[in-house]
mmCIF file of the N, C-alpha and C atoms, coordinates in Angstrom:
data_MODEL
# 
_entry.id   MODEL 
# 
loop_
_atom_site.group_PDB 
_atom_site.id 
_atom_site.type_symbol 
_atom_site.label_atom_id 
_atom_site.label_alt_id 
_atom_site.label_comp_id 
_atom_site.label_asym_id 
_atom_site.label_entity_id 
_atom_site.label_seq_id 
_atom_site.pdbx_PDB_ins_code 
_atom_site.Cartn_x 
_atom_site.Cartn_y 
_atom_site.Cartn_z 
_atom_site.occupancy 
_atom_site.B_iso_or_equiv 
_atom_site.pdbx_formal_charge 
_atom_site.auth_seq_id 
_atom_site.auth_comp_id 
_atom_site.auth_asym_id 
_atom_site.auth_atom_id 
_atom_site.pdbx_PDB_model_num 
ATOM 1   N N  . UNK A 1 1  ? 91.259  89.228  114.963 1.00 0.00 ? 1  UNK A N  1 
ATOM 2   C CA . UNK A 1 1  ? 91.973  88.080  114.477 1.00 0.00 ? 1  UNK A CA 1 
ATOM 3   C C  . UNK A 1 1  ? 92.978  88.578  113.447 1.00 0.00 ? 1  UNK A C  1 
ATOM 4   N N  . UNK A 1 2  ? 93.377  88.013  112.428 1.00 0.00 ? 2  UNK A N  1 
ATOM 5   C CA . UNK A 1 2  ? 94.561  88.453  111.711 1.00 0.00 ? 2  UNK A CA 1 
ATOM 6   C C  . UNK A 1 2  ? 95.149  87.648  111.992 1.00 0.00 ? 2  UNK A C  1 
ATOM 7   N N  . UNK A 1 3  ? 96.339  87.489  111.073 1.00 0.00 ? 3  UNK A N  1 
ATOM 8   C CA . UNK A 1 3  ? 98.111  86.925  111.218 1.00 0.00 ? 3  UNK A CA 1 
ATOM 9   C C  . UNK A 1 3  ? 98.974  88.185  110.621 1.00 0.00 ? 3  UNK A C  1 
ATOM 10  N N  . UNK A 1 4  ? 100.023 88.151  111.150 1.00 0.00 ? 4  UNK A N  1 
ATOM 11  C CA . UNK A 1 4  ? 101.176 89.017  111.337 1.00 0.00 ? 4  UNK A CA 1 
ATOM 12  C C  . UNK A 1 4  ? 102.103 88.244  110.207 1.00 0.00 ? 4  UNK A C  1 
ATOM 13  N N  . UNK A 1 5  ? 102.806 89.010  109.463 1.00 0.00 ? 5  UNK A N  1 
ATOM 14  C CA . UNK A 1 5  ? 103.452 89.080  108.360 1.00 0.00 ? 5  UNK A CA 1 
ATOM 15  C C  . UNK A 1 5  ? 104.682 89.706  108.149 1.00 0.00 ? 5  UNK A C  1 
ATOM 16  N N  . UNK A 1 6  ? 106.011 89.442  107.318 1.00 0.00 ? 6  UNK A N  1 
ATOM 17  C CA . UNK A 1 6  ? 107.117 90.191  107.384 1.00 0.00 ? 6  UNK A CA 1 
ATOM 18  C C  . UNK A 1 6  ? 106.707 90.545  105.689 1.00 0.00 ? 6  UNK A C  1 
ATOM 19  N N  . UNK A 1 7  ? 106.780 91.392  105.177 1.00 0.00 ? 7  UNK A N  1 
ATOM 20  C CA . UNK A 1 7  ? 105.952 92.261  103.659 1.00 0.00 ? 7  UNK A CA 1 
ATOM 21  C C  . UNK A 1 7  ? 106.855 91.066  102.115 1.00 0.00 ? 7  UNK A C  1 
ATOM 22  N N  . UNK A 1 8  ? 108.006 90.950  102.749 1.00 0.00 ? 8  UNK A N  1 
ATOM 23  C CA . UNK A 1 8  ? 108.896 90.516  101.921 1.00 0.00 ? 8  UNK A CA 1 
ATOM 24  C C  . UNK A 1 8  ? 108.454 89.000  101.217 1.00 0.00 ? 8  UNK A C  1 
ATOM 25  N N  . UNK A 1 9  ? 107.123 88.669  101.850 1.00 0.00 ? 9  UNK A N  1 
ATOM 26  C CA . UNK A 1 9  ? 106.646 87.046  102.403 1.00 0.00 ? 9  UNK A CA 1 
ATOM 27  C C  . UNK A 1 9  ? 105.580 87.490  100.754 1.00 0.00 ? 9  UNK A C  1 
ATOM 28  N N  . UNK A 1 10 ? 105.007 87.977  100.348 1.00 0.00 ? 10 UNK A N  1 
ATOM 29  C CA . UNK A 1 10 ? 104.318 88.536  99.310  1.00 0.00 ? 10 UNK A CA 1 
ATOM 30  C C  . UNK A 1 10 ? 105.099 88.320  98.555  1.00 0.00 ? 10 UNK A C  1 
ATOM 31  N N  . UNK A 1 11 ? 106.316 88.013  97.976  1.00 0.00 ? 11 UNK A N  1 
ATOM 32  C CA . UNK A 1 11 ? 106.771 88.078  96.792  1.00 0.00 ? 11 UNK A CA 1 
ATOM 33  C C  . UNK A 1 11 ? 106.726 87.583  95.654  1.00 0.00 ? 11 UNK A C  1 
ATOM 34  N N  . UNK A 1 12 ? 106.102 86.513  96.279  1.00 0.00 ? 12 UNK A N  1 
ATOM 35  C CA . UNK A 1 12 ? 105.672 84.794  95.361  1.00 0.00 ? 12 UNK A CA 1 
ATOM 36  C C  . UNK A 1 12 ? 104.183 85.049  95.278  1.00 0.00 ? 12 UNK A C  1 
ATOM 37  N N  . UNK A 1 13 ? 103.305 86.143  95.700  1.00 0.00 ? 13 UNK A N  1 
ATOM 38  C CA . UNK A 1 13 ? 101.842 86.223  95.707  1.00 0.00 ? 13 UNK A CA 1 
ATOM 39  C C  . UNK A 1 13 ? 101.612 86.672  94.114  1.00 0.00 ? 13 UNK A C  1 
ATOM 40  N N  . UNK A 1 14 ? 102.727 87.606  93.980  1.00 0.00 ? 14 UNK A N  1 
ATOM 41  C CA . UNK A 1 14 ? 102.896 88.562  93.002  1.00 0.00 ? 14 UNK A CA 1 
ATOM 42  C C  . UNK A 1 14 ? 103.882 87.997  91.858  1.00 0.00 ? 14 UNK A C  1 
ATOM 43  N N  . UNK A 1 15 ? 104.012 86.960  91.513  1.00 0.00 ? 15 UNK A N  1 
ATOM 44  C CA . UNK A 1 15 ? 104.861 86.624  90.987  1.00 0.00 ? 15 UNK A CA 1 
ATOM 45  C C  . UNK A 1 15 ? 106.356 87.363  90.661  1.00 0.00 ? 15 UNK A C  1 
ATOM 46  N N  . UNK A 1 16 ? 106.772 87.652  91.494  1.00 0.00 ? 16 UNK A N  1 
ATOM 47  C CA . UNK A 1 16 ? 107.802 88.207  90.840  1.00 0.00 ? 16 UNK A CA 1 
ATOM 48  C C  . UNK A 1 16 ? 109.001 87.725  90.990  1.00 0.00 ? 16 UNK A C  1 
ATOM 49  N N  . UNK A 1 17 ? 110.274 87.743  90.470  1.00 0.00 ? 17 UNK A N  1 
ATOM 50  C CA . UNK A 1 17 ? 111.201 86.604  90.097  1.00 0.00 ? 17 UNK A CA 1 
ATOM 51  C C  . UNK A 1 17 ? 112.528 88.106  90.915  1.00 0.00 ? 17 UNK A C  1 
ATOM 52  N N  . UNK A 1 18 ? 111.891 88.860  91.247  1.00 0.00 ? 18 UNK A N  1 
ATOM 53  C CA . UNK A 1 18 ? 113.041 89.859  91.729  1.00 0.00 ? 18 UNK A CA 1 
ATOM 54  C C  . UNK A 1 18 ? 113.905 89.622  93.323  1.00 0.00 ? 18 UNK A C  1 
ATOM 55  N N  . UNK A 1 19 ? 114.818 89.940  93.132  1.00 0.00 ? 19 UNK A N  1 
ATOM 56  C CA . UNK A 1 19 ? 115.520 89.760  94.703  1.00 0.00 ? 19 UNK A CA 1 
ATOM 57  C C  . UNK A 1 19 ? 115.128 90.366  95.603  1.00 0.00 ? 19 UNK A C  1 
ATOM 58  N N  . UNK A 1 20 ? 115.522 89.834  97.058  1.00 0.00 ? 20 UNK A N  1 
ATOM 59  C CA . UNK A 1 20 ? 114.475 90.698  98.338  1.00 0.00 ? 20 UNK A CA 1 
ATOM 60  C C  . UNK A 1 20 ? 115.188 92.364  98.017  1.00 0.00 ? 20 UNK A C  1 
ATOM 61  N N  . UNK A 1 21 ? 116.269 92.522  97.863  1.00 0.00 ? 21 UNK A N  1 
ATOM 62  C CA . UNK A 1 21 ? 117.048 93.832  97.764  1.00 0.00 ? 21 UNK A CA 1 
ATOM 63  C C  . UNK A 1 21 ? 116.382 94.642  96.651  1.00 0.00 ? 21 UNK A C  1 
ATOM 64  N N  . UNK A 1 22 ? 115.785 94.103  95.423  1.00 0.00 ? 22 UNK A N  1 
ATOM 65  C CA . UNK A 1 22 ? 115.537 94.983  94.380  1.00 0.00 ? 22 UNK A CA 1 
ATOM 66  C C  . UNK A 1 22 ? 114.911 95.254  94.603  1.00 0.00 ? 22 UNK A C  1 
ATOM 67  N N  . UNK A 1 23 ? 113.265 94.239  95.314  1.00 0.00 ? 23 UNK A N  1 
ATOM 68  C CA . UNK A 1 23 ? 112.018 94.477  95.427  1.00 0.00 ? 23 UNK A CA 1 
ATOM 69  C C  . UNK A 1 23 ? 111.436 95.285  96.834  1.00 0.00 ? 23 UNK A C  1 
ATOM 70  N N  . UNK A 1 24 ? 113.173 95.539  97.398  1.00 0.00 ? 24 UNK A N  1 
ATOM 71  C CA . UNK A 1 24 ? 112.790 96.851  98.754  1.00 0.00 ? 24 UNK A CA 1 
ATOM 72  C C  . UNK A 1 24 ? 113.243 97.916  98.301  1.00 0.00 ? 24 UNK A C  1 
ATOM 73  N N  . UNK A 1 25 ? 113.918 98.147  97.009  1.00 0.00 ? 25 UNK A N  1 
ATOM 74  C CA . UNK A 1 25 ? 114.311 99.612  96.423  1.00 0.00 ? 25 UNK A CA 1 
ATOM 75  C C  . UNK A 1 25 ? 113.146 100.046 95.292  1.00 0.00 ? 25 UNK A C  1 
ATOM 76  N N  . UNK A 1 26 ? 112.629 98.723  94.666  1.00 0.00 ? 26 UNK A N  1 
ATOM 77  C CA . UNK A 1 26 ? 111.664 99.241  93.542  1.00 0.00 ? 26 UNK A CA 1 
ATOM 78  C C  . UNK A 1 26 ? 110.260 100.225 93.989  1.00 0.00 ? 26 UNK A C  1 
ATOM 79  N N  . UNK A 1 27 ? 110.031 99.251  95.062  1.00 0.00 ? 27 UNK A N  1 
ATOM 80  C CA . UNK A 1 27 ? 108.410 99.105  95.313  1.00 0.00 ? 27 UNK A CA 1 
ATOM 81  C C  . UNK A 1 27 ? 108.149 99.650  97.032  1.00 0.00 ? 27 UNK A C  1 
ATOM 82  N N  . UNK A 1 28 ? 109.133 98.554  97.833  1.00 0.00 ? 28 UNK A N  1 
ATOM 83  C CA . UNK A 1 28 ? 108.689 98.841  99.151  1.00 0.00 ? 28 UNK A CA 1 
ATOM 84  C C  . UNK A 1 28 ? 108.891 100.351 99.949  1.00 0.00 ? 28 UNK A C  1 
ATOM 85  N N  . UNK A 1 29 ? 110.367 100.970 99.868  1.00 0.00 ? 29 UNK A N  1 
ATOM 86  C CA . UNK A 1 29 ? 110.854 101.927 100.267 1.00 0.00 ? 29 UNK A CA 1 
ATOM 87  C C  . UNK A 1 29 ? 110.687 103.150 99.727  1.00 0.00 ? 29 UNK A C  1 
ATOM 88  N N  . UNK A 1 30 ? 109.845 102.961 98.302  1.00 0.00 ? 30 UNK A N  1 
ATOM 89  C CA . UNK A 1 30 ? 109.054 104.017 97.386  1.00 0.00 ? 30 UNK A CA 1 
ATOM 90  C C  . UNK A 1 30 ? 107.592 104.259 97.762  1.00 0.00 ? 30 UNK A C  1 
ATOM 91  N N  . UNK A 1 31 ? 106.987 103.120 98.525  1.00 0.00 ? 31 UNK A N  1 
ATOM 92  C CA . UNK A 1 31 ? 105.768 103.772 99.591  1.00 0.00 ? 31 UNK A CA 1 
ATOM 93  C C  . UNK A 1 31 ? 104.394 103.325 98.338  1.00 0.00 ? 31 UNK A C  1 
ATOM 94  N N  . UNK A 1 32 ? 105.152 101.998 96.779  1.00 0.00 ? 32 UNK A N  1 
ATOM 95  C CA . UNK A 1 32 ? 104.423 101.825 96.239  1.00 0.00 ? 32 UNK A CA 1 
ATOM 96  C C  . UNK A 1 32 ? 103.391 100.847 96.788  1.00 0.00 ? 32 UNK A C  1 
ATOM 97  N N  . UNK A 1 33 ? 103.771 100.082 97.914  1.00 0.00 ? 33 UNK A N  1 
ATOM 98  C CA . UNK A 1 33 ? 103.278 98.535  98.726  1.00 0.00 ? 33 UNK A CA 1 
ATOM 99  C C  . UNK A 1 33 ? 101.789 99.192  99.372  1.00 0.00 ? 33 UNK A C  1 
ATOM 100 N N  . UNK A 1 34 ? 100.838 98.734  99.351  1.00 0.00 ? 34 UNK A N  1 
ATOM 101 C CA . UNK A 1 34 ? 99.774  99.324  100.384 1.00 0.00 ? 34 UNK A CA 1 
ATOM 102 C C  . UNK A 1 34 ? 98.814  98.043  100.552 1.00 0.00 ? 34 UNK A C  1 
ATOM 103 N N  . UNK A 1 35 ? 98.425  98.364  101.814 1.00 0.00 ? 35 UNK A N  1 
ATOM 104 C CA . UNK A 1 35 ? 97.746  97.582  102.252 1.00 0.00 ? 35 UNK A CA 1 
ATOM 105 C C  . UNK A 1 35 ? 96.521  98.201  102.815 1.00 0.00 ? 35 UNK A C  1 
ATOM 106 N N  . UNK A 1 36 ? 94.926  97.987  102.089 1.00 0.00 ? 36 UNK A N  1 
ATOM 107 C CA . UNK A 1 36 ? 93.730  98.648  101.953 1.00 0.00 ? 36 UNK A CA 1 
ATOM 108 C C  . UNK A 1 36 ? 94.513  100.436 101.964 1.00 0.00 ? 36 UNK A C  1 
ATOM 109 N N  . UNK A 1 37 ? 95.177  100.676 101.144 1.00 0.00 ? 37 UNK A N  1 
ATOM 110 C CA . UNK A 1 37 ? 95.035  101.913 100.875 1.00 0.00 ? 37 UNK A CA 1 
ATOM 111 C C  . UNK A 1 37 ? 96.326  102.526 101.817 1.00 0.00 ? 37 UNK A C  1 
ATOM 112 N N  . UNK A 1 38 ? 96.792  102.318 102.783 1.00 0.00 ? 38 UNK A N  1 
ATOM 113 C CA . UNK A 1 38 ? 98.047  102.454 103.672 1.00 0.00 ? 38 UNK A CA 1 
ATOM 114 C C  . UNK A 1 38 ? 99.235  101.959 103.446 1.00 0.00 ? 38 UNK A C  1 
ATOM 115 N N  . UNK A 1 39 ? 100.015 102.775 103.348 1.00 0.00 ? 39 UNK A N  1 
ATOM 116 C CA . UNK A 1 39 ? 101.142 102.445 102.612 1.00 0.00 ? 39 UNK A CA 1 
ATOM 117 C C  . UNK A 1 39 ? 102.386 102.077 103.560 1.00 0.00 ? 39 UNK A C  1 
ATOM 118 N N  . UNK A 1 40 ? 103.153 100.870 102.757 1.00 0.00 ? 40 UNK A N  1 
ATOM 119 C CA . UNK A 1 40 ? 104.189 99.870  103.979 1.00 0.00 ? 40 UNK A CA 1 
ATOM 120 C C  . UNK A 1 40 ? 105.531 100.422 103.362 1.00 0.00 ? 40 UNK A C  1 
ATOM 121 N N  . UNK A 1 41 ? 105.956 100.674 104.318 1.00 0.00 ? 41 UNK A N  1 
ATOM 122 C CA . UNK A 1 41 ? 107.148 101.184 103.787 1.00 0.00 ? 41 UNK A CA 1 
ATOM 123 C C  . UNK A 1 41 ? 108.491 100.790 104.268 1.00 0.00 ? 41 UNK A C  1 
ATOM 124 N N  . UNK A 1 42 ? 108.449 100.209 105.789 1.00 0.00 ? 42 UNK A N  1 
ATOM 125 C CA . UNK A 1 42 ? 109.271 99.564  106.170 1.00 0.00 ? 42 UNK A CA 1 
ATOM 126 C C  . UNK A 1 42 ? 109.625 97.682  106.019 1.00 0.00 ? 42 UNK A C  1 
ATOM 127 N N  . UNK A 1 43 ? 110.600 97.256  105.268 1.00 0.00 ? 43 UNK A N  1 
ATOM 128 C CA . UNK A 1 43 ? 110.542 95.924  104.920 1.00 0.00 ? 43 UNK A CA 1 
ATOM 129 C C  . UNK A 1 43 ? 110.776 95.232  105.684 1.00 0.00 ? 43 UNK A C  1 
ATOM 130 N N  . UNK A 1 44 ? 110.934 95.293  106.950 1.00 0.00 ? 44 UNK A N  1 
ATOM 131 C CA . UNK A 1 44 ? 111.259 94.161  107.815 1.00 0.00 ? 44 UNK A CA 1 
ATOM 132 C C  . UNK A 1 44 ? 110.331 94.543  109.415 1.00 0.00 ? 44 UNK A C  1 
ATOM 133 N N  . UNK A 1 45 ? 108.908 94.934  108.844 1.00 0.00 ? 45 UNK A N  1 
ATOM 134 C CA . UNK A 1 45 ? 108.218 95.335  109.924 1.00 0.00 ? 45 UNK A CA 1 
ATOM 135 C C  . UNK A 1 45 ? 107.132 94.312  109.954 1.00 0.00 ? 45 UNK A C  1 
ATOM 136 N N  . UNK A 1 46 ? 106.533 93.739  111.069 1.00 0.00 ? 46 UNK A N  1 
ATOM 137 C CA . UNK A 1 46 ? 105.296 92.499  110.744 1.00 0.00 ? 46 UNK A CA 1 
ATOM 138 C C  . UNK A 1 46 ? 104.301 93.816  110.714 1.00 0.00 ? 46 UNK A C  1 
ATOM 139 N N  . UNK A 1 47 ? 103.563 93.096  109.597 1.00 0.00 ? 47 UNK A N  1 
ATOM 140 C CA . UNK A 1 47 ? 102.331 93.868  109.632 1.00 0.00 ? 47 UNK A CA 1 
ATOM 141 C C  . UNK A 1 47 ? 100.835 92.665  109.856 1.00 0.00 ? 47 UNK A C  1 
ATOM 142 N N  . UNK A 1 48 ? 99.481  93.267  110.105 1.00 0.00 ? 48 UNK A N  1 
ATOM 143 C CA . UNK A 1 48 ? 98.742  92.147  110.601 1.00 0.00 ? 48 UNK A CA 1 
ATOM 144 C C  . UNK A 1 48 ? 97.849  92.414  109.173 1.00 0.00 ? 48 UNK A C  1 
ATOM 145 N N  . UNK A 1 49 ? 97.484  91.533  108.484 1.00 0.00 ? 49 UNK A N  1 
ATOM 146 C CA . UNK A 1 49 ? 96.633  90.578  107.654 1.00 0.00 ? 49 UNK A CA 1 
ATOM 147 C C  . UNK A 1 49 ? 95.394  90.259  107.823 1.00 0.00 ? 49 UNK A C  1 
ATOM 148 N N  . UNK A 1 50 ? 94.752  90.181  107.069 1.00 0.00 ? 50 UNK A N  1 
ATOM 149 C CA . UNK A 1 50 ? 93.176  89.801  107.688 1.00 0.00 ? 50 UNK A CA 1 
ATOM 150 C C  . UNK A 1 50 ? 92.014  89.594  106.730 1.00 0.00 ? 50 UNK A C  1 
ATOM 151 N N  . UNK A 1 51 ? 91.457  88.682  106.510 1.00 0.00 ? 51 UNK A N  1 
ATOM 152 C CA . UNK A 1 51 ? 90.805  87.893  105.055 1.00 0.00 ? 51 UNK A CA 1 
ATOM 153 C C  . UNK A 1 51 ? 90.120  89.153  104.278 1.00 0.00 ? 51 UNK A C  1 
ATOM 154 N N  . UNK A 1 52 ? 89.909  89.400  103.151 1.00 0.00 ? 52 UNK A N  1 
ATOM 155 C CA . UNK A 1 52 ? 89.218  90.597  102.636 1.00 0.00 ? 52 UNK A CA 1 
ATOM 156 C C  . UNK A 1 52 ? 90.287  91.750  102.209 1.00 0.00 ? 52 UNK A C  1 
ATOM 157 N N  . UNK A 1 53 ? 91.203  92.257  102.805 1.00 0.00 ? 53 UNK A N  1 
ATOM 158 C CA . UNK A 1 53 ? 92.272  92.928  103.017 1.00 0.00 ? 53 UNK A CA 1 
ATOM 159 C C  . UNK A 1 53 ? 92.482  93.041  101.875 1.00 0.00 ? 53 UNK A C  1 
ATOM 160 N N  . UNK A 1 54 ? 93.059  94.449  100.909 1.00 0.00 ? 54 UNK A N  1 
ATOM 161 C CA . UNK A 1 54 ? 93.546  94.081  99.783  1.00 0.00 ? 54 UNK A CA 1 
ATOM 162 C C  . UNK A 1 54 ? 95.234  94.613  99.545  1.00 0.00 ? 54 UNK A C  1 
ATOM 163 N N  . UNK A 1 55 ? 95.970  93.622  99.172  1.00 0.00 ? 55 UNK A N  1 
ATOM 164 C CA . UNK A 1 55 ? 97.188  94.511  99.065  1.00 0.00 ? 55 UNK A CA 1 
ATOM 165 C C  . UNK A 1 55 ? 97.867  94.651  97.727  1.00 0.00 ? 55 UNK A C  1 
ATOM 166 N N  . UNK A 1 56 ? 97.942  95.943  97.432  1.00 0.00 ? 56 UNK A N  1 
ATOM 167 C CA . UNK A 1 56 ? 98.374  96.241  96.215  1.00 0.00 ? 56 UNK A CA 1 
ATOM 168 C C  . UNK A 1 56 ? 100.305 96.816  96.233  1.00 0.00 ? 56 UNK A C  1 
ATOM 169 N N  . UNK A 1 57 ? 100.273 96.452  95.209  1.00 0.00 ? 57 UNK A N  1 
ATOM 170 C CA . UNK A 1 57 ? 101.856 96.700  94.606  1.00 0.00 ? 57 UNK A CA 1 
ATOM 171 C C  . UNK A 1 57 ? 101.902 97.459  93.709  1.00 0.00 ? 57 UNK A C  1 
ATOM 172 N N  . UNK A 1 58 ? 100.902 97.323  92.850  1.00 0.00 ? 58 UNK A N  1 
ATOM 173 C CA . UNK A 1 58 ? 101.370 98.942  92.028  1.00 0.00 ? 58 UNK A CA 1 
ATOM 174 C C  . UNK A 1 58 ? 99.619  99.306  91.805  1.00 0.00 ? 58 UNK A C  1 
ATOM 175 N N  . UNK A 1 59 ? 99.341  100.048 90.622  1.00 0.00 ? 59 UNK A N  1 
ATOM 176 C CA . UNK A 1 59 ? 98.185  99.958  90.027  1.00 0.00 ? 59 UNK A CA 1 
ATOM 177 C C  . UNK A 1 59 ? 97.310  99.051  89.373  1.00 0.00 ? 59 UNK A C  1 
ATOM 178 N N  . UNK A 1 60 ? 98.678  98.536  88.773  1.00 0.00 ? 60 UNK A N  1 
ATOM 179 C CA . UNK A 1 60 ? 97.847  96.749  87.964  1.00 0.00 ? 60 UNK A CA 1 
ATOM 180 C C  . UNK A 1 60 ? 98.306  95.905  89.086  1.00 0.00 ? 60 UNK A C  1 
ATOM 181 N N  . UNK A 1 61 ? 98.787  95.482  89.930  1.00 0.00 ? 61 UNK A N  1 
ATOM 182 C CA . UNK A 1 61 ? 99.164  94.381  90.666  1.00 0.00 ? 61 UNK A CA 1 
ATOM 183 C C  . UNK A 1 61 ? 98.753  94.253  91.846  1.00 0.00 ? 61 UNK A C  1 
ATOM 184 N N  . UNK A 1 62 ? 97.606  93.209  92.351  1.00 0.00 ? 62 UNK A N  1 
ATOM 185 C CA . UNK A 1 62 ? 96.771  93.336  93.524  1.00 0.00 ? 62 UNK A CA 1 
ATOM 186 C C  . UNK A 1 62 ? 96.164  92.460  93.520  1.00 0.00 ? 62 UNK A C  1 
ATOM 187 N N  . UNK A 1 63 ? 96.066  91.879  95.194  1.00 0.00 ? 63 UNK A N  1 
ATOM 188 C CA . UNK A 1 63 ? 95.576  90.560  95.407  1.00 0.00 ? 63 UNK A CA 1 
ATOM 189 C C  . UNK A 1 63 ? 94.573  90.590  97.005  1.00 0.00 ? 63 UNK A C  1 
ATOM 190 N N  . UNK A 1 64 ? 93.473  90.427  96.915  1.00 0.00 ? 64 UNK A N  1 
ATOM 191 C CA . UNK A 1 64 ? 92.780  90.422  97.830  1.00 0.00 ? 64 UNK A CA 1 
ATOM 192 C C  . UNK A 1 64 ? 93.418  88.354  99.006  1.00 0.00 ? 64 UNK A C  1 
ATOM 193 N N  . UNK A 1 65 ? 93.257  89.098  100.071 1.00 0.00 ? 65 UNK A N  1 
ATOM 194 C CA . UNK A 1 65 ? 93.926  88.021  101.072 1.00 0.00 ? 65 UNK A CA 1 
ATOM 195 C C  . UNK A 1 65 ? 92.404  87.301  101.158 1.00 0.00 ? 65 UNK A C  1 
ATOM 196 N N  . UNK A 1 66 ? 92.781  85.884  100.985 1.00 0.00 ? 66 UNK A N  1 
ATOM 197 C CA . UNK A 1 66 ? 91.621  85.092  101.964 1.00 0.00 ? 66 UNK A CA 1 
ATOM 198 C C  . UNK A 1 66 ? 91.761  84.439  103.379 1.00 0.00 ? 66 UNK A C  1 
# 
């Protein structure tokens, strides 16, 4: 099961007030984005989701999916 996702869709999970452009040079294309430990690096790729899942943005910033 899962749902499929475009990464950029997280932005509001994480509060962040940054533009899609900043937040694919800061974080995404720097290989900081991971999902359980695998790192997303392409921003306009669906990736699949799945309750438990945890996806982190940096070291302090991380949100387990329900």
């Amino acid at each position: 099961m899962g749902t499929y996702f475009k990464l950029l869709v997280f932005k509001d999970a994480f509060g962040l007030e940054k533009s899609n452009g900043e937040l694919r040079k800061q974080f995404i294309t720097t290989g900081a984005v991971q999902l359980d430990g695998e790192k997303l690096i392409d921003p306009m790729a669906d990736f699949r989701a799945e309750a438990g899942q945890v996806l982190r943005l940096s070291k302090k910033q991380s949100i387990r999916l329900v």
